[in-house]
N, C-alpha and C positions, 0 to 999 in steps of 0.2 A: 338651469336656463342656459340656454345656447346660442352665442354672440355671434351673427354673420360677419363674412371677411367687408371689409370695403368694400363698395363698390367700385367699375371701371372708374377712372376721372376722379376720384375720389382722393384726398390726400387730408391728415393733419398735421398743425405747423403752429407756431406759437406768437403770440401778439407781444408790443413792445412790452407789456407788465408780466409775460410768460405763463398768461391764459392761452389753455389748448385750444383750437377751434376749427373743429371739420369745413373743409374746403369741397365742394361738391357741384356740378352742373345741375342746374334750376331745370324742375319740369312740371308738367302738367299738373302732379299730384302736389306743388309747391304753390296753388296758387293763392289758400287763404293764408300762409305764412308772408308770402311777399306782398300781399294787399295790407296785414297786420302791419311789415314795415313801413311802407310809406304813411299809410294814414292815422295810426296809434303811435309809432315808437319814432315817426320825426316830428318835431314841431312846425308851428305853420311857415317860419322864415328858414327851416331845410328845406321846406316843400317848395316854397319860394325861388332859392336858388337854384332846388332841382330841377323844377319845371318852368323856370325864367316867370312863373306867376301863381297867383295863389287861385285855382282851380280845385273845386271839391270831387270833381271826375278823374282827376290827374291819378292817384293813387289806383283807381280800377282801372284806366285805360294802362296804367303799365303792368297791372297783374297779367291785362289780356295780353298783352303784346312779350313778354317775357312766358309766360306759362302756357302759349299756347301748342300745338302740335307740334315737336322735334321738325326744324329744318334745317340747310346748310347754310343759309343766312347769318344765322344768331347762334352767338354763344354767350353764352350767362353761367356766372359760378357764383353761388351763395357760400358766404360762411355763418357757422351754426354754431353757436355753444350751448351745451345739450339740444333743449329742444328750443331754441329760440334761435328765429333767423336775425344777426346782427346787419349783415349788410348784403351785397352783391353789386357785383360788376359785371355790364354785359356790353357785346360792340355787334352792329347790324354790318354786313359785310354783301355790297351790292353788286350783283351779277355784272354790271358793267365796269366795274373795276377792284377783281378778288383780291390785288394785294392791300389795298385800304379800307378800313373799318371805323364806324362810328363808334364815340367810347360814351358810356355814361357812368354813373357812381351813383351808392346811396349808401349810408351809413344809419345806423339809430343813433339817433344822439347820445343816450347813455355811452354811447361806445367810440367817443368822438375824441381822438388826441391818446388810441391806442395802437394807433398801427395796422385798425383793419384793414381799410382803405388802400394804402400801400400794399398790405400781405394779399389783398384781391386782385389790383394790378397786375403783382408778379408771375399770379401763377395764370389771368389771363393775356400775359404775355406770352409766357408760354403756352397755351390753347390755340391763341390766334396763329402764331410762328407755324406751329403744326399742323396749319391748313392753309399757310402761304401768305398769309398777313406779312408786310411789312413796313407797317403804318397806319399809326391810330392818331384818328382826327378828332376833336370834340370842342362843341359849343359852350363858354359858359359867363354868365357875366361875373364884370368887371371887381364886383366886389365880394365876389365867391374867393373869398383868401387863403380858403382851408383846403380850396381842392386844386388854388393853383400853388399850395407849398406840397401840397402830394406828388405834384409833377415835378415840382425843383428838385425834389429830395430825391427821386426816383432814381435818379442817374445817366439817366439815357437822355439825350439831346432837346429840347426841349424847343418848338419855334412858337412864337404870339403874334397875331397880328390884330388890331384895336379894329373896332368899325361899329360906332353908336353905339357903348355904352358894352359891347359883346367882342368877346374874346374869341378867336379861333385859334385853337390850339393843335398841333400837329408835333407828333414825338413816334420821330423813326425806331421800327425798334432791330437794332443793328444786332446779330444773335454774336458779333464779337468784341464787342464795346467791353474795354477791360471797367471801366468805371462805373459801370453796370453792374458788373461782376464785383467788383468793391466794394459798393453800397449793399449787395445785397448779403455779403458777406458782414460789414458792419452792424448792419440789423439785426441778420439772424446772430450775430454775436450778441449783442446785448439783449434781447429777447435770450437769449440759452442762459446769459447769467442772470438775469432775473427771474427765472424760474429754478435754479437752482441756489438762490439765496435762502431759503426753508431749510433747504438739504443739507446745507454745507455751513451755513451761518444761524441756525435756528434761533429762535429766542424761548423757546420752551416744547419740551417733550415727551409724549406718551409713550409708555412699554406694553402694547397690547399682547396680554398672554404671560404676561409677569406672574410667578408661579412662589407658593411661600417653598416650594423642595428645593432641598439643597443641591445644589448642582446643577441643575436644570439652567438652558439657556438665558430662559426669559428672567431669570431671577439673576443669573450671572449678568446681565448686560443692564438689568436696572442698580445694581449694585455699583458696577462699575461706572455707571455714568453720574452717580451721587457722589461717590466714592472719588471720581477725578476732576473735582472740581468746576462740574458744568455750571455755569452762569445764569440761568434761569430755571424756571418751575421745572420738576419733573414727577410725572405722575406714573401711578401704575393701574392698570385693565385690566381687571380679572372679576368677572360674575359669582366666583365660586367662593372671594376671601376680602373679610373687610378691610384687611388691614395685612402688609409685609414690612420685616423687618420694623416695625412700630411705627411705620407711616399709613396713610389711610390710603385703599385701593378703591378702583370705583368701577359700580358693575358695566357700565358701557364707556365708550367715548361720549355721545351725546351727553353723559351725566358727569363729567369733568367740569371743575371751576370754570375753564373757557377752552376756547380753540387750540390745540395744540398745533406747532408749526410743521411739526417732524412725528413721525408714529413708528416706531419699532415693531413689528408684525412679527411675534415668536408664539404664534399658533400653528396646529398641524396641517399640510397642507390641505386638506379637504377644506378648511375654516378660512381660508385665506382671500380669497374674492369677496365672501360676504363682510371680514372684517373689511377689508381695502374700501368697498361701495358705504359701509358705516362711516368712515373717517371723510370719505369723500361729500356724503352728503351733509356732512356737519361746517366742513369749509377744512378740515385740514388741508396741506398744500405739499407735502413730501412723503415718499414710506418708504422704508427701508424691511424687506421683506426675508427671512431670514431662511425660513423654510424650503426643502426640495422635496422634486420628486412631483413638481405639478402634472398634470394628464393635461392633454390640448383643452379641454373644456373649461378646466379653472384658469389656464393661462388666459385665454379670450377672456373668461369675466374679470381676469383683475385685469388685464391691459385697457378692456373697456371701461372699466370704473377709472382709472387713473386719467383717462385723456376723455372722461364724461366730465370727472371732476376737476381738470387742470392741476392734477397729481404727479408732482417726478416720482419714479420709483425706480430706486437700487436693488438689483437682485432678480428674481428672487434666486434660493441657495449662496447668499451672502454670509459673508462674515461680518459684518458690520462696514459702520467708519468711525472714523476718529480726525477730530479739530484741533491743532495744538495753539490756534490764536489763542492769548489771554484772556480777551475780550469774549472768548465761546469755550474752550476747555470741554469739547464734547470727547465721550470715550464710549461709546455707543459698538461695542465689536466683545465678541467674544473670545477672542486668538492669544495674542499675547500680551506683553508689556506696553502699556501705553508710549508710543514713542515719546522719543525724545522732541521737545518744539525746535523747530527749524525750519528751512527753506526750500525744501525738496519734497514736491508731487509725488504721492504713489499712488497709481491704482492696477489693481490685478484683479484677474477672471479668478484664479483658482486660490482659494484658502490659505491652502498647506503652504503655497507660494508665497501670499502675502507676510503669512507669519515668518517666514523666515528669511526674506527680504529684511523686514523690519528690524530680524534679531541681527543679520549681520551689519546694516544699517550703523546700528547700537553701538556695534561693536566696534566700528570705525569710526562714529562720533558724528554721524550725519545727520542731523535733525529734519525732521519732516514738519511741512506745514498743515498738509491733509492727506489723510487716507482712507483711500474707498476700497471694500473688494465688492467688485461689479456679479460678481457670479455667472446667470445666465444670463446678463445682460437685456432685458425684455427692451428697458427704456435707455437710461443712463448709460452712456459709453466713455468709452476714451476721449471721441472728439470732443464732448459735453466740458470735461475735465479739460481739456486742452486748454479749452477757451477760460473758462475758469481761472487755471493757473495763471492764463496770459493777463488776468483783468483783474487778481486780487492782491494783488502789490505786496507780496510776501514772498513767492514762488518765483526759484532763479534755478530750478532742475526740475526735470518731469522723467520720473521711470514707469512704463509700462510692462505691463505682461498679459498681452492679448492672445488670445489660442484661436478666436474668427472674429470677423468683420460683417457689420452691418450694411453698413453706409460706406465702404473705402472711399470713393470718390469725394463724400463728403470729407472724410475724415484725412484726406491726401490735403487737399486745398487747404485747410485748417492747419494742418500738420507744418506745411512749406513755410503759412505763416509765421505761426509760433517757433519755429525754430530758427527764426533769425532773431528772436528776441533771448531767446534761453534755450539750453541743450534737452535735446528730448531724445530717450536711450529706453530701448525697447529690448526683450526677450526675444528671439523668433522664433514659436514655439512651432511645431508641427511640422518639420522640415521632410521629415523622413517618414517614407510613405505608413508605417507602423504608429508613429505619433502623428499624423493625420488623424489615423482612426480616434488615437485616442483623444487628440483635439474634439472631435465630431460628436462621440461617445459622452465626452465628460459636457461638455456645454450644450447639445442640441443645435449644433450649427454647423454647415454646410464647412468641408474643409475645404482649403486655397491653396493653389498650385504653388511651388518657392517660385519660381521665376519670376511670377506676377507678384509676390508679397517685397522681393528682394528689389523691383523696381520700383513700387508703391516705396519702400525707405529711402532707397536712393534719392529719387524724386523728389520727397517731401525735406530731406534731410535729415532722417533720423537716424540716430546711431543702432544698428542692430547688433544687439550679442548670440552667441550663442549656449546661454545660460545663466544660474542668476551670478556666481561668480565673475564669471567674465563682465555681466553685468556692473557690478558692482566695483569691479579693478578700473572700470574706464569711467564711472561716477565719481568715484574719489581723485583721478586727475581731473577731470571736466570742470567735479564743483571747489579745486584748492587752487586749481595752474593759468596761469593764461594759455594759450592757444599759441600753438610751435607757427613756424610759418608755412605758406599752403606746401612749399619745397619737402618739407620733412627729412632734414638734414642732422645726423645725433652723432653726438662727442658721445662715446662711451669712456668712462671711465673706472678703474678698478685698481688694487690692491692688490690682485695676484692674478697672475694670465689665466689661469684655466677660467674664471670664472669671467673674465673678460672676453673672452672666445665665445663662451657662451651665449653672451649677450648678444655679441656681434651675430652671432649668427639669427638669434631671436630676432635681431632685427633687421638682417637680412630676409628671414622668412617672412615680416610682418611687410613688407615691401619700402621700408625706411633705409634712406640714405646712408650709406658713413665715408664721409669726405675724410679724404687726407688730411691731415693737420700739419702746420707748420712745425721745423724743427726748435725754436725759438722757445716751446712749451719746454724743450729739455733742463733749461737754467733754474728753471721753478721747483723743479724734485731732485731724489736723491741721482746718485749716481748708477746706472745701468735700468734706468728707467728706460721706457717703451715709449714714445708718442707719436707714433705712425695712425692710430684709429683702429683698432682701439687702446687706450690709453693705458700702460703696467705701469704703474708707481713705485711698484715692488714695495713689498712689507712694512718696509722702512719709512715710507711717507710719514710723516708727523700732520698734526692736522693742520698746523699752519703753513706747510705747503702745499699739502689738500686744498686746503681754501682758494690759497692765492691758484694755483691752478686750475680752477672752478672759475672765477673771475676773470680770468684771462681766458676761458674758452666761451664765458657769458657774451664777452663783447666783442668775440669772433665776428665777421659778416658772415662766415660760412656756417656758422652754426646757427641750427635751430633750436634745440634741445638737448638737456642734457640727462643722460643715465649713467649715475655711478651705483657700484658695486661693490660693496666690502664685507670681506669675510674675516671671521676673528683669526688673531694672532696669537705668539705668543708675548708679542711687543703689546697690544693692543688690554692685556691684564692691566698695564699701569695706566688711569684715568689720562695722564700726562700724553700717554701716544696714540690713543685710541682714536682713532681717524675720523669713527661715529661725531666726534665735538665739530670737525668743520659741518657738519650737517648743521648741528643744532645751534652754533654761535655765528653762523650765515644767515640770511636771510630765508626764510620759508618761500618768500613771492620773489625770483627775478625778471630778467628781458625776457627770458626764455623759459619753458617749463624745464621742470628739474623732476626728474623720481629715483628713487633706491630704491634699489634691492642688498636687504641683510637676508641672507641664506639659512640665518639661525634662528628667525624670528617662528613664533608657534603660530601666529596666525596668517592669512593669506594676506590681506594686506591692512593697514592701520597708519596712523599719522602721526609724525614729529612736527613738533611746533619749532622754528625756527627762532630766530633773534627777534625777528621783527613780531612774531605773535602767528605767522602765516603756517598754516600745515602745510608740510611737505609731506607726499603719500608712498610710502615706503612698502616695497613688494615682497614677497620671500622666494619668490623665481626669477627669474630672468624675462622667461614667456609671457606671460600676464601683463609685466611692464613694459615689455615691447609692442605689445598687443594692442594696451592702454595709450600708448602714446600714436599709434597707426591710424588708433580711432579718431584721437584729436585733432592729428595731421586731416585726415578726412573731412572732419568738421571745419577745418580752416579751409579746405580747398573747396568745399562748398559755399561757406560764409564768400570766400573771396569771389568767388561769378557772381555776375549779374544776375536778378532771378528771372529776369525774359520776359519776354513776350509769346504768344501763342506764334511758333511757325509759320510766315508765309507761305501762301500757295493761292498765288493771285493766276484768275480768268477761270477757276472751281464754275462748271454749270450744274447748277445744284436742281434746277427744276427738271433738267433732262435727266438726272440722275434717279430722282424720287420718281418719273416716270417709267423708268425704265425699272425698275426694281416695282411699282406697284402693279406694271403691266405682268410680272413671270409671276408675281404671290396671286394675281387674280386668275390666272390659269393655273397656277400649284400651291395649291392653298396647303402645302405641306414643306414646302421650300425643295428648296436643291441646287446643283454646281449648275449655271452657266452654261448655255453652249461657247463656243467659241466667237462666233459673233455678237451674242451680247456681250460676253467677256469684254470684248473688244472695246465696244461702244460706253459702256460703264468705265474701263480705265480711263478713255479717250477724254468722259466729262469732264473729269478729273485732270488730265492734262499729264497722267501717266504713259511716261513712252512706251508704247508698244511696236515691235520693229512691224514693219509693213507685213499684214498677215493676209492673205486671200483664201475663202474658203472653195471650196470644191465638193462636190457632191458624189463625182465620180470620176470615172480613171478619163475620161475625156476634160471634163472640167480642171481636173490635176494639170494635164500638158497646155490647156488653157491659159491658167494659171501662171503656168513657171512661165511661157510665152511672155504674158503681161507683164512678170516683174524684170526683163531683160530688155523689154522695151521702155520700160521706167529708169531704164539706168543701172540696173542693177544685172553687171554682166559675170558677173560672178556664178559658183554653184548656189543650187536652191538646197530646201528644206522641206521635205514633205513629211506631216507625222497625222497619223490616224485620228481616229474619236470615235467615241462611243458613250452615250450618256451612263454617269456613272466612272468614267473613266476615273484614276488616280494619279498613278503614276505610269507617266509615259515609257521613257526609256526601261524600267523592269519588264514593262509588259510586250517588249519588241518590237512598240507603235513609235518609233523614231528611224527616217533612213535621212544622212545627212552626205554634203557633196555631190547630187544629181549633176552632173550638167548638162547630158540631153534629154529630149523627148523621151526618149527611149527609154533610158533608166528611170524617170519619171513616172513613166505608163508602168516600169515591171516594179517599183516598189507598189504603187495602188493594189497592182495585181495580186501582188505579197501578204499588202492586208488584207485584202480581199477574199484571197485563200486562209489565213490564219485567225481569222475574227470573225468572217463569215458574215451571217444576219445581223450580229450586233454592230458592223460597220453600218456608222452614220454619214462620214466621208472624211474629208481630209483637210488639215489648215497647211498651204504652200506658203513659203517664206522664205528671204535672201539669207545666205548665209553670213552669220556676222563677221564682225572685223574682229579680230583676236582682244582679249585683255584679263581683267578679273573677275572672275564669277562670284556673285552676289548672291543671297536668298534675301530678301526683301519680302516678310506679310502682316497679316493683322489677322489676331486671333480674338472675339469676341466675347470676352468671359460675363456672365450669366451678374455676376455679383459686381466685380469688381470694371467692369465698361470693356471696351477694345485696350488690345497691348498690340504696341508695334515691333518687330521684332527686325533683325538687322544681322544677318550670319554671313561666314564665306560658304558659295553654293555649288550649284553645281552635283552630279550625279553622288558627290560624294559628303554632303551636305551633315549628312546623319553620322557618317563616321568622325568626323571631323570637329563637329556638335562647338565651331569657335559662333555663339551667339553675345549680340547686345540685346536688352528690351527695355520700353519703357512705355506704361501709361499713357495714353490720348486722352488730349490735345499734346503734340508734345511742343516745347519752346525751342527756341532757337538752340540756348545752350544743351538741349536736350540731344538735336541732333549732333553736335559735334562732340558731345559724350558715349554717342551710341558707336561713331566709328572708330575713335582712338581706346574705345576700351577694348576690338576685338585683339586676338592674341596673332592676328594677321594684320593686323592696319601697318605693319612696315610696308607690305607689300602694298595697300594704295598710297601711301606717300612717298612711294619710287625705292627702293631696295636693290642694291649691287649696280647700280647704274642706270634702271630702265626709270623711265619716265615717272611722274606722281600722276596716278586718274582723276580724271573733273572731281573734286571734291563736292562741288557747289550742284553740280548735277546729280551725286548720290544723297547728298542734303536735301535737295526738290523730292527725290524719288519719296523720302522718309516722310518729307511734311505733306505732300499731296497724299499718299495713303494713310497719314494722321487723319487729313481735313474728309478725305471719305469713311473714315471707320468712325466720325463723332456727326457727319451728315447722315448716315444712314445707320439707325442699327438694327434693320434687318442683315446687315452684311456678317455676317460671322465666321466667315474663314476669307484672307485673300492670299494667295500664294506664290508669288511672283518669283521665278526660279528657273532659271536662272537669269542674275542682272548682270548683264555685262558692259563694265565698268574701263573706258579706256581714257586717252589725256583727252579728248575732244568731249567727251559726253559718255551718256550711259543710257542703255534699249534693254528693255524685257524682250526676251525670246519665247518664254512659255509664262502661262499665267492660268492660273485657277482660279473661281467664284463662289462662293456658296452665301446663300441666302436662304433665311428664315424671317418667320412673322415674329417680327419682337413689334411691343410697342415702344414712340419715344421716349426719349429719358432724358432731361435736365438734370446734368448734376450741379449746377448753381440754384435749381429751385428750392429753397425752403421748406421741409418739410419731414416730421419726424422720423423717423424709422419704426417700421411696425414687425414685432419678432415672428419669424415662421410659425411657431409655435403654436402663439394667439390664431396665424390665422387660417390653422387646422380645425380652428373650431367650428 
């Protein structure tokens, strides 16, 4: 059987008890479904409320008026679980005033106090938005309680006004209202953990495909999950054997003592879908699906069986998971040693990763709360897990290892969250374009450019490594140390200079501080000791001046953290001198983080418990522990900013904009760049400067032109540069002549293109020549997956060699823009350099949030290219600018709703 993709308009998303429920536009073919709902599945006092009276007509005159012939009037969205319509929401929208809409609701009462109602609003919030709605009115009386806590809870502004007995209710719907964005965030959080309480909290377990051979998966993962002390029933599926290991198997799921909560699926791929639609039809609620190697036709039937039957599903090509709560003790995974119980998230895409995560884990004493490996991710992702961690009151670290992205925008916002509550430290797998492939190859999914993945972290706050080592060196500070301050200011200190140099310089590379130290450290140690930064103790240090010198740089003001570094002696054989004891008879936890490096230790990094019982995390290089501590600094310096607000860019004309972009897709139903005058017109909506441009058609129109802008004041030379649809780059292709200042030279550059471009001259954009300053690239690249990236370089002809860019993800916040221009490796130069003046900051900050507010207003817009911006103390003008536009449709990334895998919807 062969599962169709979604339809347009189509989305599913999950209700407050994390029931899956198709979201869908009502039509003609829906009409004895929505006559079913109102007159069977509401009682007579919903009908009541609904239709302000009890009318036995009421339920067929809204089938008619809901189900009739598609118009631009009405929109109505049903949602469905399986085949029964639970509710719908629809709003009449009257030609005499398109930005306001009538709202009404209906719900079944079975389904009443689960979030449908709400989950329909939202996503007709966003329908209505997208045809220019903005404001939904509705009638409803006075003691309808249910649908006016729908409205309170909704988040969006809410007005009432009383009039006999009837309520009029009017709720703006503002598409920038962050509390909008909060609640809907709120929801979709606790709908994502209640649907993954089966998964991750079961209360009892089937091993479909549990096999009596030795060695065999299914039989390894029922073992092991008997074997590790799970807390509830556990059964095993198998048709072919009555009985494993001396417990009874049983030939189907249906034929199990009762509902199992969780299902292990270790049959071979061909058997996977039909197993999945067994478990779902019987009510299981989770599956962990083990097997690879699906073909696009099994993936469609199990993704549709899982979200037919409001089934999360891990995998499939998983390695299991494993629970180390007391209270659940699940070990459900084939890989390695059950971790260790603790407080640290893991979930990884790939296997071989997860297992060895885990081992090194082990090996530094880091206990995990839960671990998933996601595989090819169909359903269950990271974000799922994020939320998770953030809401199961165990988890105070989250390690990642994603190789693609479903949902990034989803999973940014969620990410930004959770990482101001605990640290969330990721892999970046696929940086280089060879593991791309192998990202794409191994999982089935689209690879991600770095530039875009490394602003998605930035953004959200996640620490990214570059490996699982590296991973791991900056986990074991993360989860032992407090957090340096955002400065990242380090006392190095050591026992012998070479390896103190070392350090210094680790941490000079890692971009950390090393303040000079006062000479006052010298009374502390022996005599011909070093305390300039980094710190020589010489040999001779005993540990009790070790200490006390440690203490005295703890409560430095200028210090942030501290790295000491000792290498064995031959003073350090006698227990009495060994420097090692200030470590371990000091405190593990102080003001400041602390890490060592012992050079002679065998393993990369591992933990000394200190005095007080606190690990201190002890490195065997220098690099890793500077590394580790860069990361932290980083994490402080994000903890300590505000998290923002979305970027100003007030007087946005968003309706002329939508116009003018649906008027060039209705004549190029294929897209394409701009000429020069819509160019124009489309920044101008926006409130993007563009210096004063006039077009010209021909060499007469050109000396026109330059005429015009000298009579505007503008007595300076012009700017005359060519076009031709399709054009690129100007200045390569010798459609640039700049410094005209008369007529004459005016007329002979037209003539120039004229002769060199021939037929494909369309004409020419005349322009004042600017005022001197710094040259900008300023655009927004569209990416397919992950939304618009804004991007922020020094430009100009030489843009590409130069390659100094910032980027980051739209909407961006405030502190967004002032991160994109102090991180370029030129931002001396706009904050005044060798004497010259600092450029309008505040005007290249506009230029960034105005091309934010149009690359999330439109995203037909898929390239904007602004280049160069030139940047001086008064202000900042675009001189050249490019457009390209394509048919995408809109995209909500605050709207709720699951991620559905490519894979499935090749089917």
């Amino acid at each position: 059987m062969s599962i169709a993709r979604l339809g347009r308009g189509t989305a599913e998303a999950l209700l407050a008890d994390g029931t899956t429920v198709t979201i869908r536009p009502v039509g003609p073919q829906d009409r004895e479904a929505v006559l079913g709902l109102h007159a069977d599945r509401m009682s007579e006092e919903s009908r009541r409320l609904r239709f302000f009276g009890v009318s036995r007509d009421a339920p067929l005159r809204a089938a008619d008026r809901l189900c009739g012939e598609p118009g631009d009037g009405l929109l109505c969205l049903g949602a469905w679980v399986g085949d029964e319509l639970i509710g719908e929401a629809d709003c009449e929208i009257p030609d005499d005033r398109p930005e306001t809409a009538e709202l009404a609701l209906a719900v079944a009462d079975r389904w009443h106090r689960r979030g449908a109602a709400t989950l329909l609003l939202e996503h007709l919030v966003h329908a209505a938005r997208a045809r220019g709605v903005r404001v939904f009115e509705a009638d409803t009386l006075a003691g309808n309680r249910g649908v006016h806590k729908v409205f309170a809870d909704l988040g969006l502004p809410v007005h009432r006004r009383l009039d006999r007995g009837e309520i009029r209710v009017r709720v703006p719907l503002d598409e920038s209202d962050e509390r909008y964005r909060a609640a809907v965030d709120e929801r979709g959080r606790r709908a994502d953990v209640a649907s993954l309480r089966a998964l991750l909290r079961p209360g009892s377990v089937a091993v479909v495909g549990a096999s009596r051979r030795e060695g065999s998966v299914g039989r390894t993962v029922l073992a092991r999950i008997r074997g590790g002390g799970f807390t509830g029933p556990v059964w095993a599926v198998n048709p072919q054997a009555a009985e494993i290991d001396g417990e009874p198997a049983y030939p189907s799921v249906a034929a199990l003592p009762a509902v199992p909560d969780l299902a292990v699926l270790a049959v071979p791929a061909p058997a996977v879908a039909d197993a999945a639609e067994e478990c779902g039809r019987v009510g299981v609620r989770a599956l962990v699906v083990l097997a690879s190697g699906l073909g696009a036709d099994e993936a469609g039937r199990l993704t549709h069986a899982c979200r037919r039957h409001s089934m999360r599903l891990v995998g499939p090509n998983s390695l299991g998971t494993a629970q180390t709560d007391p209270a659940v003790r699940l070990d459900a995974e084939f890989g390695g040693a059950f971790p260790l119980p603790g407080t640290a998230g893991v979930a990884v895409q790939s296997g071989g990763v997860g297992i060895a995560l885990l081992k090194r884990l082990a090996w530094l004493g880091v206990g995990v709360s839960s671990f998933v490996s996601l595989g090819d991710k169909y359903d269950v992702s990271g974000n799922d897990l994020l939320q998770w961690w953030e809401s199961d009151g165990r988890t105070d670290l989250a390690l990642l290892h994603l190789e693609s992205f479903g949902s990034p925008r989803a999973f940014a916002r969620t990410a930004r969250r959770v990482s101001r509550k605990l640290p969330v430290l990721t892999v970046d797998a696929g940086r280089s374009p060879a593991g791309r492939r192998g990202a794409a190859s191994h999982t089935a999914a689209a690879a991600t450019p770095t530039v875009i993945r490394e602003a998605l972290f930035r953004q959200a706050g996640i620490t990214a490594t570059r490996g699982i080592g590296e991973l791991v060196d900056a986990a074991a500070l993360l989860h032992a140390q407090p957090l340096p301050a955002p400065r990242g200011a380090v006392a190095v200190v050591s026992n012998a200079g070479g390896i103190g140099i070392l350090a210094a310089d680790a941490c000079a590379d890692a971009g950390l501080l090393l303040p000079e130290l006062a000479d006052d450290l010298r009374r502390l140690l022996p005599g011909g000791a070093s305390v300039r930064n980094p710190v020589d103790t010489t040999a001779a240090v005993s540990p009790t001046e070790l200490a006390r010198c440690l203490e005295a740089l703890e409560r430095s003001p200028s210090i942030d953290a501290l790295l000491v570094c000792l290498v064995p002696t031959a003073l350090a054989t006698d227990p009495a001198h060994d420097p090692v004891r200030a470590l371990l008879e000091g405190p593990g936890r102080r003001r400041v983080p602390i890490v060592a490096v012992l050079p002679d230790q065998e393993v990369p990094v591992r933990y000394l418990k200190g005095a007080d019982g606190h690990p201190l995390p002890v490195y065997a290089d220098t690099v890793p522990a500077a590394r580790a501590l860069a990361h932290a600094r980083d994490r402080a310096r994000w903890l300590a900013e505000p998290a923002g607000e979305d970027a100003d860019a007030p007087g946005c004309d968003v309706r002329t904009a939508r116009s003018l972009v649906s008027g060039f897709l209705a004549t190029t139903p294929e897209g394409g760049w701009l000429d020069p005058v819509s160019t124009a017109d489309l920044l101008e909506s926006h409130g993007l400067p563009l210096t004063t441009s006039v077009w010209a058609r021909d060499e007469h129109s050109a000396v026109v032109a330059a005429g015009a802008l000298r009579r505007l004041g503008y007595e300076g030379k012009v700017v005359v540069k060519a076009y031709w649809p399709g054009q690129v780059h100007k200045s390569a292709a010798g459609a640039v002549r700049v410094g005209l200042r008369t007529d004459a030279e005016v007329r002979g550059a037209y003539r120039e293109f004229a002769e060199s471009f021939g037929t494909r001259l369309a004409g020419a954009v005349v322009q004042p020549m600017a005022a001197p300053g710094i040259e900008l690239l300023a655009g927004v690249v569209q990416d397919r997956v992950f939304g618009p990236l804004v991007v922020l370089g020094m430009g100009g002809t030489a843009t590409d060699v130069l390659d100094d860019r910032a980027a980051r993800l739209a909407p961006l916040t405030e502190r967004d823009l002032t991160g994109m221009v102090t991180e370029l490796r030129g931002a001396p130069l706009l904050l005044g350099h060798d004497g010259a003046p600092p450029v309008d900051l505040a005007a290249v900050r506009s230029v960034l949030a105005r091309l934010s507010r149009l690359a999330t207003d439109l995203p037909e817009l898929v390239e904007v290219d602004l280049n160069p911006v030139i940047a001086g103390p008064t202000g900042a003008v675009c001189v050249d600018a490019r457009v390209r536009l394509e048919p995408r449709p809109s995209f909500d990334p605050y709207l709720r709703r699951l991620r559905r895998p490519a894979v499935a919807e090749e089917a």
